[in-house]
SENU-824405 format. One line per field, with one value per residue: residue number from 1; residue in three letters; chain; x, y negated, z negated of N, C-alpha, C in turn. Coordinates in steps of 0.1 Angstrom, whole numbers, plus 5000, padded with zeros to 4 digits. Layout:
kolke NUM|...
kolti ALA|...
milum A|...
nxx X|...
nyy Y|...
nzz Z|...
caxx X|...
cayy Y|...
cazz Z|...
cxx X|...
cyy Y|...
czz Z|...
***
This chain:
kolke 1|2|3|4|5|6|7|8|9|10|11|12|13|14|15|16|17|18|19|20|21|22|23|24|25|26|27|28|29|30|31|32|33|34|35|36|37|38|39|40|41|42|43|44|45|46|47|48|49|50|51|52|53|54|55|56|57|58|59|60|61|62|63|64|65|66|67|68|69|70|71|72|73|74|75|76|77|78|79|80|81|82|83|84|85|86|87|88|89|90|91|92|93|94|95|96|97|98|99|100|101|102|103|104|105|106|107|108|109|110|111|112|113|114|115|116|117|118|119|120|121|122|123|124|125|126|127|128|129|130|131|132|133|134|135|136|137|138|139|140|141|142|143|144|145|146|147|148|149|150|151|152|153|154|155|156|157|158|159|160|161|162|163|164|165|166|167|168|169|170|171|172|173|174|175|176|177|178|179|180|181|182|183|184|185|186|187|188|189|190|191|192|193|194|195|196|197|198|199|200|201|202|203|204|205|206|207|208|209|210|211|212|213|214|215|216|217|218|219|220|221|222|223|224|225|226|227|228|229|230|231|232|233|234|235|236|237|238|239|240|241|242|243|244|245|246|247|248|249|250|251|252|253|254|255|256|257|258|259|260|261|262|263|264|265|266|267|268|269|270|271|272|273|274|275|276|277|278|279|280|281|282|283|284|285|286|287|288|289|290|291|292|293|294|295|296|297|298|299|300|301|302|303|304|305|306|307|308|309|310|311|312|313|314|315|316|317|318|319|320|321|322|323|324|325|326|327|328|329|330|331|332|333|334|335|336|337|338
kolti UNK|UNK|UNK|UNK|UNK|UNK|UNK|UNK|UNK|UNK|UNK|UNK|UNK|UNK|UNK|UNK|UNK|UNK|UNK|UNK|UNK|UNK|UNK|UNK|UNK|UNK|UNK|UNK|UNK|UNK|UNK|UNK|UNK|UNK|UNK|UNK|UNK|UNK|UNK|UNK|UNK|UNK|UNK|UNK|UNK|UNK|UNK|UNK|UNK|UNK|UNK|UNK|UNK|UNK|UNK|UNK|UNK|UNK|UNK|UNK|UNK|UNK|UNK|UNK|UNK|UNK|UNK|UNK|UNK|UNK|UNK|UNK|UNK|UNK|UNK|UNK|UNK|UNK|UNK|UNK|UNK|UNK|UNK|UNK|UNK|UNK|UNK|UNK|UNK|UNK|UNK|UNK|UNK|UNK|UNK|UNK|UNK|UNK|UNK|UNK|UNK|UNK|UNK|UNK|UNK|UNK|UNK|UNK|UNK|UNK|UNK|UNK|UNK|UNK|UNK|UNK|UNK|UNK|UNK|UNK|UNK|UNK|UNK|UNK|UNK|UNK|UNK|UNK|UNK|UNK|UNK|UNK|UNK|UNK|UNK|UNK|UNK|UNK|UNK|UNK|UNK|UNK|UNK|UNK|UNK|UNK|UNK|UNK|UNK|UNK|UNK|UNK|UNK|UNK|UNK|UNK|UNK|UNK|UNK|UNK|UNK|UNK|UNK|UNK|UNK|UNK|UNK|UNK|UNK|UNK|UNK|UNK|UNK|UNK|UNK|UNK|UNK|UNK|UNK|UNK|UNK|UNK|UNK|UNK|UNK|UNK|UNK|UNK|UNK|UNK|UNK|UNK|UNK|UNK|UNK|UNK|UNK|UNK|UNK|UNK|UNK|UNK|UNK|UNK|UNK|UNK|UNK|UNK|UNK|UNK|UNK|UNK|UNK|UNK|UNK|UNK|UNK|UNK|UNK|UNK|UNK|UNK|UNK|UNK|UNK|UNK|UNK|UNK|UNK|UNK|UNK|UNK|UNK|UNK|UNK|UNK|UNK|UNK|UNK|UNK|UNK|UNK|UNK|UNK|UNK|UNK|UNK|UNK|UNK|UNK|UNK|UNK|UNK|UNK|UNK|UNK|UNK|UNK|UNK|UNK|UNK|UNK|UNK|UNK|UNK|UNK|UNK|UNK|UNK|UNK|UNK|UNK|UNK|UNK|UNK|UNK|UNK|UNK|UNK|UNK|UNK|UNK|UNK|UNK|UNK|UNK|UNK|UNK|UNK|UNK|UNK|UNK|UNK|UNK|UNK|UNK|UNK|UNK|UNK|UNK|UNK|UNK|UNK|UNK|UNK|UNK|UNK|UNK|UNK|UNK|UNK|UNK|UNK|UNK|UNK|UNK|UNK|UNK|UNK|UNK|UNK|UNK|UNK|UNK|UNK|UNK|UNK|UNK|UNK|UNK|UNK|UNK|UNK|UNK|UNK|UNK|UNK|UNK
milum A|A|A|A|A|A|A|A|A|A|A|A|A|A|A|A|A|A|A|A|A|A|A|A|A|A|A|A|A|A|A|A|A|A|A|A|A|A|A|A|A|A|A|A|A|A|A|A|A|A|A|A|A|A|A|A|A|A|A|A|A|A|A|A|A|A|A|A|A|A|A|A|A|A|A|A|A|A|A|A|A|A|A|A|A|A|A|A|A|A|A|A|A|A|A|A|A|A|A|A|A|A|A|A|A|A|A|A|A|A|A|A|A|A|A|A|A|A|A|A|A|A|A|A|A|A|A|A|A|A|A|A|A|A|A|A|A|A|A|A|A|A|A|A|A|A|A|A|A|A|A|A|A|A|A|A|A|A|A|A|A|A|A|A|A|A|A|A|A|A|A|A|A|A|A|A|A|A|A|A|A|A|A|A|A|A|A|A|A|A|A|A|A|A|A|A|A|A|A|A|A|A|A|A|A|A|A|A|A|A|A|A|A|A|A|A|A|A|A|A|A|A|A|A|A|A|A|A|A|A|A|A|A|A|A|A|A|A|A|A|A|A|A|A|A|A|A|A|A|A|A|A|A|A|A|A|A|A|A|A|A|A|A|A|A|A|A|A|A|A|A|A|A|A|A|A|A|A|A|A|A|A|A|A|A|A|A|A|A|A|A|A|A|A|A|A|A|A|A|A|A|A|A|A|A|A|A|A|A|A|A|A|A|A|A|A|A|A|A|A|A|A|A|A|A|A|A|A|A|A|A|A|A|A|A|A|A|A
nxx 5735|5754|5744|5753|5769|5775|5777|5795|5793|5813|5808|5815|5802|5794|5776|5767|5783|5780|5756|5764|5777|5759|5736|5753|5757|5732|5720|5733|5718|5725|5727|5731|5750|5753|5775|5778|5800|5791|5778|5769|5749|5730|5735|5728|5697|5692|5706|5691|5673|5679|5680|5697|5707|5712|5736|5746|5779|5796|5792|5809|5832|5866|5867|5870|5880|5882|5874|5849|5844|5844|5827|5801|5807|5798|5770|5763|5768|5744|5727|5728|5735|5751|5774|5798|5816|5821|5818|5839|5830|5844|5826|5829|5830|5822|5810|5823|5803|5806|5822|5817|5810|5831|5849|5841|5847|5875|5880|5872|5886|5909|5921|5933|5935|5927|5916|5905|5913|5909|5913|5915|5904|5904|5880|5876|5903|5913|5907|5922|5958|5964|5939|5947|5974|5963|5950|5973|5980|5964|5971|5982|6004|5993|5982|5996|5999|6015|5992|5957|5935|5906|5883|5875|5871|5866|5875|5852|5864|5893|5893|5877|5893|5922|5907|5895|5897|5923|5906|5920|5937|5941|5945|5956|5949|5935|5957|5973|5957|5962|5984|5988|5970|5987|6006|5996|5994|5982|5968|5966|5952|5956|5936|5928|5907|5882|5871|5868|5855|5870|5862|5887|5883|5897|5916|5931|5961|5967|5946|5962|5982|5971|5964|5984|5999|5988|5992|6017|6014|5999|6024|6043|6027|6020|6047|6055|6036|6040|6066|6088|6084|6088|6084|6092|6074|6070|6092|6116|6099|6097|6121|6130|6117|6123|6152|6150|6129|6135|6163|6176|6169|6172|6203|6208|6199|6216|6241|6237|6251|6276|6281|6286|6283|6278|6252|6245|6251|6235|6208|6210|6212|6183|6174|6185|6167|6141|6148|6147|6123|6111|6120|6110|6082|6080|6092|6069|6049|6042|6035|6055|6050|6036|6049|6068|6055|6041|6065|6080|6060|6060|6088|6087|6064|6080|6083|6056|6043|6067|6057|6036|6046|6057|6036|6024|6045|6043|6019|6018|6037|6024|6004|5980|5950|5958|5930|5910|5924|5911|5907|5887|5859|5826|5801|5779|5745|5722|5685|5664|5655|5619
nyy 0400|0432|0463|0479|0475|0470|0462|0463|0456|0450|0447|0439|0419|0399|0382|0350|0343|0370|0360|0343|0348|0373|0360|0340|0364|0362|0356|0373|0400|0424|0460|0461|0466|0475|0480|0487|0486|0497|0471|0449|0425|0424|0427|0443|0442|0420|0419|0437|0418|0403|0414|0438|0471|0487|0505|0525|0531|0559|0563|0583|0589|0574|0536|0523|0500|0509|0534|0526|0511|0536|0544|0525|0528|0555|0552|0534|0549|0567|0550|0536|0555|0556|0535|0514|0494|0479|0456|0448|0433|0416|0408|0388|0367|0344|0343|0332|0315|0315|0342|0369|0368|0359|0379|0403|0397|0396|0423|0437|0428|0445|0469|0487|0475|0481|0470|0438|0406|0373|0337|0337|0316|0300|0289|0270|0249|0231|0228|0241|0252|0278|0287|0275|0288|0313|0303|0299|0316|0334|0325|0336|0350|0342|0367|0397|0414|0434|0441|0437|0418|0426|0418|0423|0431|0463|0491|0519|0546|0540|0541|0561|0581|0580|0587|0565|0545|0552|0567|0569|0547|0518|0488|0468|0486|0478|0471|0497|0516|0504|0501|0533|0536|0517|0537|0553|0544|0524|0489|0458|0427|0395|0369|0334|0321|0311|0329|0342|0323|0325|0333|0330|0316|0310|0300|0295|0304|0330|0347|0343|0359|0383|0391|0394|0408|0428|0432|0440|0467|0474|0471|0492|0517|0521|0524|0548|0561|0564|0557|0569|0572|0566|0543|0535|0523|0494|0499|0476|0457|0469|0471|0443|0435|0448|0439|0414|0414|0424|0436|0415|0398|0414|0418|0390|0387|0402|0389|0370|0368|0371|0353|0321|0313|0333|0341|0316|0314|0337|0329|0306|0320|0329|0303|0297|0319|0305|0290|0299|0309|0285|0268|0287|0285|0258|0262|0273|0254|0242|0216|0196|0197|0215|0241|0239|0249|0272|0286|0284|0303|0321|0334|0336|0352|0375|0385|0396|0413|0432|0442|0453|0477|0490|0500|0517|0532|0542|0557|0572|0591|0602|0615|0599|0582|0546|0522|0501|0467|0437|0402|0382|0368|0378|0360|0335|0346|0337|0329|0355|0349|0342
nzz 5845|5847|5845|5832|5811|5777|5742|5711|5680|5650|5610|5578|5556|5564|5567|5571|5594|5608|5616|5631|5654|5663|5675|5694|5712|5726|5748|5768|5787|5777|5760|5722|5698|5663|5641|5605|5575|5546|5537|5512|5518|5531|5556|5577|5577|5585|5610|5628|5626|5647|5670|5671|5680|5650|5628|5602|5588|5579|5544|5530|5540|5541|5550|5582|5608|5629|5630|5627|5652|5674|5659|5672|5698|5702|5701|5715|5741|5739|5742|5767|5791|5816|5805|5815|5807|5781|5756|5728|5691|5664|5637|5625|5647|5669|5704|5737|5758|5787|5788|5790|5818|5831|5820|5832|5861|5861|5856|5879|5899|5888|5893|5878|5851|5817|5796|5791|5778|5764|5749|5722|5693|5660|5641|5621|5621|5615|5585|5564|5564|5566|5580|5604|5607|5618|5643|5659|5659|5674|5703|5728|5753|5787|5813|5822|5794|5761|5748|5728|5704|5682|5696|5727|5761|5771|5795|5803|5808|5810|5780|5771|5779|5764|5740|5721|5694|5670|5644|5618|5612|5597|5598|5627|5648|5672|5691|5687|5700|5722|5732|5734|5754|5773|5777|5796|5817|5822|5826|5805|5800|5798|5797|5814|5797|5774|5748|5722|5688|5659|5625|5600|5575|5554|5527|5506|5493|5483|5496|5523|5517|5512|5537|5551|5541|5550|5574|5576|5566|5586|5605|5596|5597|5628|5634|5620|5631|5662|5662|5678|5698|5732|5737|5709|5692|5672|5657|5656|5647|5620|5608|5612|5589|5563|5565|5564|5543|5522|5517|5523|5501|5479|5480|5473|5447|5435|5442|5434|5403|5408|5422|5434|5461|5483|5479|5488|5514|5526|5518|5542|5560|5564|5567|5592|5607|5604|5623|5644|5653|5652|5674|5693|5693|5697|5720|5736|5734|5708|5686|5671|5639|5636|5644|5629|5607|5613|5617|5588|5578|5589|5584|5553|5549|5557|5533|5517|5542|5541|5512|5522|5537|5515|5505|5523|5528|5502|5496|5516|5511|5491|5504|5504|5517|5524|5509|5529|5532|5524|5527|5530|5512|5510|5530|5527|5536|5561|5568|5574|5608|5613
caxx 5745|5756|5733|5765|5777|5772|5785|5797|5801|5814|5814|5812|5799|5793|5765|5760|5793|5774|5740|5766|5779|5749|5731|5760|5755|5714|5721|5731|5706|5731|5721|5743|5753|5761|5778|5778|5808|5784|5778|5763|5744|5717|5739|5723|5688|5697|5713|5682|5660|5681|5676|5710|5708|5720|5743|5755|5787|5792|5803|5816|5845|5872|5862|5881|5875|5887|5858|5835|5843|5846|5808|5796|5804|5790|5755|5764|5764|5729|5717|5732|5746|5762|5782|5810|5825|5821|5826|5840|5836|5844|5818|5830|5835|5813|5816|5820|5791|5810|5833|5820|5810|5853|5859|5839|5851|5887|5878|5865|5896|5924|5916|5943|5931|5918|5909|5904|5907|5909|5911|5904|5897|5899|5865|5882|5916|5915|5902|5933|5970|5959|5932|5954|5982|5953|5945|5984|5988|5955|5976|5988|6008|5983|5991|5994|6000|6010|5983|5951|5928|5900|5878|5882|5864|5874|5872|5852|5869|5905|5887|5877|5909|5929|5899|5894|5907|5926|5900|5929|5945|5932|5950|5965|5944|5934|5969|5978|5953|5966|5999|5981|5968|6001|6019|5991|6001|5967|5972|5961|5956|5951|5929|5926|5890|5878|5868|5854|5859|5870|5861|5892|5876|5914|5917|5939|5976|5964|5945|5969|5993|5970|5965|6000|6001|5981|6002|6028|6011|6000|6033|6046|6019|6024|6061|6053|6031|6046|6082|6100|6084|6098|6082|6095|6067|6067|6105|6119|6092|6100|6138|6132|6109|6134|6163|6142|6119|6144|6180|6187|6165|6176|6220|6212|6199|6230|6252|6239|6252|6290|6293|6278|6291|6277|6236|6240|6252|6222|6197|6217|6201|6165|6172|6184|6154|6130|6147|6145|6111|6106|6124|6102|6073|6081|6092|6052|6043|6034|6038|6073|6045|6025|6058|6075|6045|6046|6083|6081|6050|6066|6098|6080|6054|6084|6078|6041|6048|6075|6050|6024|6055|6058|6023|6021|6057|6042|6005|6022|6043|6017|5992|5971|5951|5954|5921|5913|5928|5905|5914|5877|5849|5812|5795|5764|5733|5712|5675|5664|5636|5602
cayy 0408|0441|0474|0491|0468|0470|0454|0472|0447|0455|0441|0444|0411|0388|0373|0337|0347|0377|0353|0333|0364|0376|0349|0338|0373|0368|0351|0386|0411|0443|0461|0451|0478|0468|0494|0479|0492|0494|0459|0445|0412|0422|0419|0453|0434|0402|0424|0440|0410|0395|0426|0450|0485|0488|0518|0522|0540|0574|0559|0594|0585|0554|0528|0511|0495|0518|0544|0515|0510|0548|0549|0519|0533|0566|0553|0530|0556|0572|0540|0531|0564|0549|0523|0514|0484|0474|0443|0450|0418|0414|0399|0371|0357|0338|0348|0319|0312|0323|0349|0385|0369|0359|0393|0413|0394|0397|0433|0447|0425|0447|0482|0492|0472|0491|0462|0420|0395|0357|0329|0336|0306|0295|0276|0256|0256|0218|0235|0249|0257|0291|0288|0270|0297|0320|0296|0294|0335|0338|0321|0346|0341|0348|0372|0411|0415|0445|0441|0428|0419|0436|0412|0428|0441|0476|0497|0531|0558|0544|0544|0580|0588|0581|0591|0555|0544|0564|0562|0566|0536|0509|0478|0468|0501|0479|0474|0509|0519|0495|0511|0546|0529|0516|0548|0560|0539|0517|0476|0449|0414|0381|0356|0318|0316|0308|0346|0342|0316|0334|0326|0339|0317|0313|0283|0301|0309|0346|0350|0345|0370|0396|0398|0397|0425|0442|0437|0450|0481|0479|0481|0507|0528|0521|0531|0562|0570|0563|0547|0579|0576|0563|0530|0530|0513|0485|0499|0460|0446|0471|0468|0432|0432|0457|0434|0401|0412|0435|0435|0404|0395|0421|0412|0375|0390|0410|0382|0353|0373|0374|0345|0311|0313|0344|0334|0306|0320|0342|0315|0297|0329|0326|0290|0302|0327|0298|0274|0306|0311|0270|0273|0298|0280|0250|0262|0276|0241|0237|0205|0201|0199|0227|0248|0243|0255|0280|0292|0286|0310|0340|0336|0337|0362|0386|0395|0401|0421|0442|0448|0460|0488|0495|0503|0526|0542|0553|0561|0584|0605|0610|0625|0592|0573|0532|0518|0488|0457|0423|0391|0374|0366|0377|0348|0337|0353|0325|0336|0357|0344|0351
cazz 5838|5847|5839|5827|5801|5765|5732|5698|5669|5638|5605|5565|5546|5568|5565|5585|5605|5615|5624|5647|5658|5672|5682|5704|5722|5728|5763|5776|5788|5771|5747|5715|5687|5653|5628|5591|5566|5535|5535|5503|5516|5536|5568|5584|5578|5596|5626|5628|5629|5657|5677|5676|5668|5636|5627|5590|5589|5570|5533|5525|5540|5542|5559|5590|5618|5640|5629|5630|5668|5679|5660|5674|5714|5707|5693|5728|5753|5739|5748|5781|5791|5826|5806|5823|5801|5763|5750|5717|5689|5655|5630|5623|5659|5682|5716|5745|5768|5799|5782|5799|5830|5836|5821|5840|5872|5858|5856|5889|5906|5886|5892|5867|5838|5804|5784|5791|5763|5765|5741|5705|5689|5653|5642|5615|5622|5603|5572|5559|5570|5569|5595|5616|5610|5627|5659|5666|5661|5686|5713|5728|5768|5800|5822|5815|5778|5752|5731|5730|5693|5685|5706|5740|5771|5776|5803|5791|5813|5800|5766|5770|5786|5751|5729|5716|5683|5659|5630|5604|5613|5585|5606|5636|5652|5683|5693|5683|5711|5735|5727|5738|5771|5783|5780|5806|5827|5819|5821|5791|5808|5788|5810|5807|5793|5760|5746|5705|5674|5647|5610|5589|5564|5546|5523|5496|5495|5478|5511|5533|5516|5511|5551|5558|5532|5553|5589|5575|5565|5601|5615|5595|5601|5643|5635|5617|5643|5676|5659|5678|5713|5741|5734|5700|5685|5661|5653|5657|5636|5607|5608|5605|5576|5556|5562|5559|5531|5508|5515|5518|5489|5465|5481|5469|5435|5430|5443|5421|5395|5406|5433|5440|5475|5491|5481|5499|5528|5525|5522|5550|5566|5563|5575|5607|5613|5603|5631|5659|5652|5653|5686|5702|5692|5706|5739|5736|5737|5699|5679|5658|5630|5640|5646|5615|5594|5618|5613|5576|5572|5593|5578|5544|5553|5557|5516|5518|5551|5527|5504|5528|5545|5505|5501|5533|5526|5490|5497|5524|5498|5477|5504|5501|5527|5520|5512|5536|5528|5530|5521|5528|5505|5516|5535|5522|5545|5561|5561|5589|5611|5610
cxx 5744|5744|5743|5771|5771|5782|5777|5802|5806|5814|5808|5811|5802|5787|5766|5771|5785|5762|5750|5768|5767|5743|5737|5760|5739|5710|5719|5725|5719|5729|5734|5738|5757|5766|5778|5789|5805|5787|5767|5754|5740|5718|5727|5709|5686|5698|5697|5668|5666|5681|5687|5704|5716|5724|5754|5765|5788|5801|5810|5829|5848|5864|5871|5874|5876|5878|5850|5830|5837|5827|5799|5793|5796|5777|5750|5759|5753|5724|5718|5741|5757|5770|5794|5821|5821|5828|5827|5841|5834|5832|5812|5837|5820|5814|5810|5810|5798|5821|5824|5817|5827|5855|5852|5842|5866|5888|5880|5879|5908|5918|5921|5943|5922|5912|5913|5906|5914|5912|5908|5908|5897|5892|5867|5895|5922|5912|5912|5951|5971|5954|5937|5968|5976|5954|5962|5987|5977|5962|5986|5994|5995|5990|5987|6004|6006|6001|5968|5947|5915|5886|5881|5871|5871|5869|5867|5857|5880|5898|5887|5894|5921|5920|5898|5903|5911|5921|5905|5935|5937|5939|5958|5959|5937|5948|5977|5973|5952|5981|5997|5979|5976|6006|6010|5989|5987|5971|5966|5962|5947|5944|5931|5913|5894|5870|5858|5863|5860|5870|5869|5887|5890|5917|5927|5953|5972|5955|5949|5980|5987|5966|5977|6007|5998|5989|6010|6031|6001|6010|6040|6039|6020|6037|6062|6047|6040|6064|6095|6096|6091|6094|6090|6088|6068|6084|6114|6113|6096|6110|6139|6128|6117|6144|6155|6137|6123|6151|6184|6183|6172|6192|6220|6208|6214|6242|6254|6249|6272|6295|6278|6277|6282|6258|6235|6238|6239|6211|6195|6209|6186|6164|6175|6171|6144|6135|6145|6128|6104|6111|6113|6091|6069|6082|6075|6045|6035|6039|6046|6063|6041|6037|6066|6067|6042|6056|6084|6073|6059|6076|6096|6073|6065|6085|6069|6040|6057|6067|6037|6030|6058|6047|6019|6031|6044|6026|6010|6030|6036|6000|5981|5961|5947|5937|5920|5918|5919|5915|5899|5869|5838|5806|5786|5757|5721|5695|5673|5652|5626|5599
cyy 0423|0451|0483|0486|0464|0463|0461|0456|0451|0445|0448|0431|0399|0373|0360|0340|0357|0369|0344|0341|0367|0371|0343|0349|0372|0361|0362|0396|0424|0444|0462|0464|0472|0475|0488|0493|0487|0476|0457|0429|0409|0420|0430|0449|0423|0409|0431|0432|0401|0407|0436|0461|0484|0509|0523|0533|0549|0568|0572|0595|0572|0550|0522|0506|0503|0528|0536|0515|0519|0548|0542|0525|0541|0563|0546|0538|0565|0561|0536|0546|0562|0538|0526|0507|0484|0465|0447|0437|0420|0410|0389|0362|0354|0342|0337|0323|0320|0335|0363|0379|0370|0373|0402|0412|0398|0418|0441|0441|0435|0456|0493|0486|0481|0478|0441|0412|0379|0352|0329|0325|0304|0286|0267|0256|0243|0222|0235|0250|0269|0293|0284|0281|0308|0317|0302|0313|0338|0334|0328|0338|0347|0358|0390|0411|0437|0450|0439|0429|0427|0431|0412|0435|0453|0487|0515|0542|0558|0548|0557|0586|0592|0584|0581|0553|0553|0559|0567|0552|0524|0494|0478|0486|0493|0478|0485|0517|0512|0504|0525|0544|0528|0526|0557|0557|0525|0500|0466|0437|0405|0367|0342|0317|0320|0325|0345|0329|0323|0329|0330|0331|0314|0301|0285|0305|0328|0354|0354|0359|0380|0400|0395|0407|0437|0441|0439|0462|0482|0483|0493|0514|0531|0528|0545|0573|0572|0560|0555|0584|0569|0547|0522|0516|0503|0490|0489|0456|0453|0468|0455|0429|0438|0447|0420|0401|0419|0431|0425|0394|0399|0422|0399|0376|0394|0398|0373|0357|0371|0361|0334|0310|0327|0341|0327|0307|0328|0336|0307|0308|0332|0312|0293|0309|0318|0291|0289|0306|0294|0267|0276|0290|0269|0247|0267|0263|0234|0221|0207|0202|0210|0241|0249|0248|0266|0296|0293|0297|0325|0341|0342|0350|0378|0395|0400|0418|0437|0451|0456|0479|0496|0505|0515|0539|0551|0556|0576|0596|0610|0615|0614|0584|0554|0527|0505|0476|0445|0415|0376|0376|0371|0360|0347|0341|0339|0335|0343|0355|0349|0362
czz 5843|5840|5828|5817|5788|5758|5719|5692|5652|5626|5590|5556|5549|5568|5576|5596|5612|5627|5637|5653|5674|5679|5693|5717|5724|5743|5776|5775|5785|5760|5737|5702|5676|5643|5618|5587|5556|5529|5522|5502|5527|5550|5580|5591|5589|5610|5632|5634|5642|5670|5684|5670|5662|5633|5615|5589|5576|5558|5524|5530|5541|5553|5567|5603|5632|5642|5634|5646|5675|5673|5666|5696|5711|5703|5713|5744|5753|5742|5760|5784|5804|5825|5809|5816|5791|5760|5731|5709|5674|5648|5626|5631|5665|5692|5725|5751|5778|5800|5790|5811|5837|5834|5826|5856|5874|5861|5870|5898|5903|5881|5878|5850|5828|5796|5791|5778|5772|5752|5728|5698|5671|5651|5638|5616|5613|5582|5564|5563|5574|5581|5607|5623|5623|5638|5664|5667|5668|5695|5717|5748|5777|5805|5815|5801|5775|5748|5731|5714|5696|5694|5723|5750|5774|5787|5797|5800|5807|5788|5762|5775|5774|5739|5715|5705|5674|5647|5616|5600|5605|5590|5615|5648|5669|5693|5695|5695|5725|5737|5742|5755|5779|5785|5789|5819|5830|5815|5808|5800|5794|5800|5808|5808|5779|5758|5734|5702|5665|5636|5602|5577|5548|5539|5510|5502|5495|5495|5521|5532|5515|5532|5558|5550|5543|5571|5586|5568|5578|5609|5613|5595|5618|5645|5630|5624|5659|5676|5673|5691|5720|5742|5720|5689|5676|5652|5645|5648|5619|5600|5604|5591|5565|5559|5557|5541|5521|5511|5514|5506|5479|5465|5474|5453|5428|5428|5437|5408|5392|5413|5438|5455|5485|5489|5485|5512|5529|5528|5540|5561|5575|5568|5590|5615|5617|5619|5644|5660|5656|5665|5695|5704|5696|5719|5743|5737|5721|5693|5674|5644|5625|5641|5637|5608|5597|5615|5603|5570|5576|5587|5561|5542|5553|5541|5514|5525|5542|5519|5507|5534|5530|5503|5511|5529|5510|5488|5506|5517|5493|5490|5507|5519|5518|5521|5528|5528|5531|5520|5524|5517|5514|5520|5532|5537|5548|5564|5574|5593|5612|5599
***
């Protein structure tokens, strides 16, 4: 392995996701950072006894991931000060066996690349509908991308170049700095290798809506920030959620009222959206099973979404910043060895 390559992980109450976590990185000789966001179940401990520096973030302020990262490099570059890459990885992911060797090869080929990702992986994706929703929104196309998650190799000169994450941003903040990248003329590539398994852990309806609460106080926060550059950020996605997730809700309220005829049409609506979306997803290669549960969730998801652009719009008037949003439980802590 490289002399120049490190790994920042972040997480807040993980517990045995953390132990796979780490353990899945104990193959590679880099040294491995782990910030905790006042975790309450001993994760700091555990990270410790599998041999990351541990790095508890400052609980005098909010907590996001986006700080988490930004503190996890800088603890990084006092320990490796000629790192060159960073593998950034969630908490509650595994990371493949052959996942940085591809992306540091994917790397050194494409001089213009800021960040690698591959494959991310739900672990149960049978579990639930939920977790499966997950797998099928990790599949993302190959090739150069927008976007990547927050599971990513990144190149640390771009990195520095845009002054990593913006540690206001409470979701959607790796994106937000992919965003930043592109407009420096900095590429995103998506490879064909397996990357992490992610645990969303999602077996609840309430689950699922509180993290589609929270992407859609991701995009209106992207739109509020960037909405008015020349990328026009996340614009498209809010426009739809405002006609999707209000107007034509609160027209078919109004209309039941005067006219059997015009709610339907409405409805008749939301049926269309669902079959583009079931469309799309099929020309992607999914199952007509797998693609209607699909199309029914995003179509659906545009209320949640609503209520997350609600929660941003009126935190924002009043001065406020949005706590974080979860929608996991703590994982029990398996014991740590020795």
């Amino acid at each position: 392995m490289s002399d120049y390559v490190g790994i920042v992980v972040i997480g807040r109450n993980e517990g045995a996701r953390l132990e796979r976590c780490l353990r899945s990185l104990a193959a590679w000789s880099a040294p491995v950072v782990y910030v905790d966001s006042g975790s309450t179940d001993g994760s700091p401990e555990l990270a410790r006894s599998l041999g990351a520096e541990v790095v508890p973030l400052d609980m005098s302020r909010p907590f996001t991931a986006a700080r988490a990262r930004n503190t996890g490099f800088k603890r990084l570059e006092v320990l490796l000060p000629a790192v060159e890459f960073v593998q950034f990885v969630d908490g509650d992911c595994q990371v493949a066996e052959g996942w940085l060797p591809a992306a540091l090869a994917a790397m050194h080929d494409r001089s213009d690349a800021a960040a690698v990702c591959g494959r991310r992986r739900e672990l149960h994706p049978e579990r639930s509908a939920y977790n499966l929703l997950c797998d099928m929104e990790w599949n993302t196309p190959i090739g150069e991308a927008e976007e990547c998650g927050g599971d990513a190799l990144v190149r640390v000169a771009a990195f520095r170049e845009v002054g990593g994450y913006d540690p206001g941003v409470i979701a959607g903040e790796d994106s937000e700095m992919c965003m930043r990248l592109r407009r420096r003329g900095w590429k995103i590539h998506r490879i064909d290798a397996d990357m992490t398994w992610h645990d969303a852990a999602m077996t609840r309806f309430g689950q699922w809506w509180r993290r589609t609460v929270r992407s859609g106080h991701a995009l209106a926060e992207r739109a509020a920030l960037h909405g008015n550059s020349s990328v026009r950020d996340c614009v498209k996605e809010r426009r739809s959620t405002l006609v999707w997730g209000a107007l034509v809700p609160a027209a078919w309220g109004v209309l039941m009222t005067q006219s059997l005829v015009w709610p339907q049409l409405l409805l008749a609506g939301y049926l269309v959206l669902t079959y583009k979306i079931y469309r799309y997803r099929r020309s992607r290669g999914d199952a007509p099973r797998d693609a209607r549960l699909y199309a029914l969730f995003t179509a659906l998801g545009k209320i949640p979404q609503m209520q997350g652009l609600l929660i941003y719009t009126a935190n924002r008037l009043r001065g406020r910043r949005t706590a974080i949003i979860e929608y996991k439980a703590p994982a029990p802590v398996t014991a740590a060895p020795g």
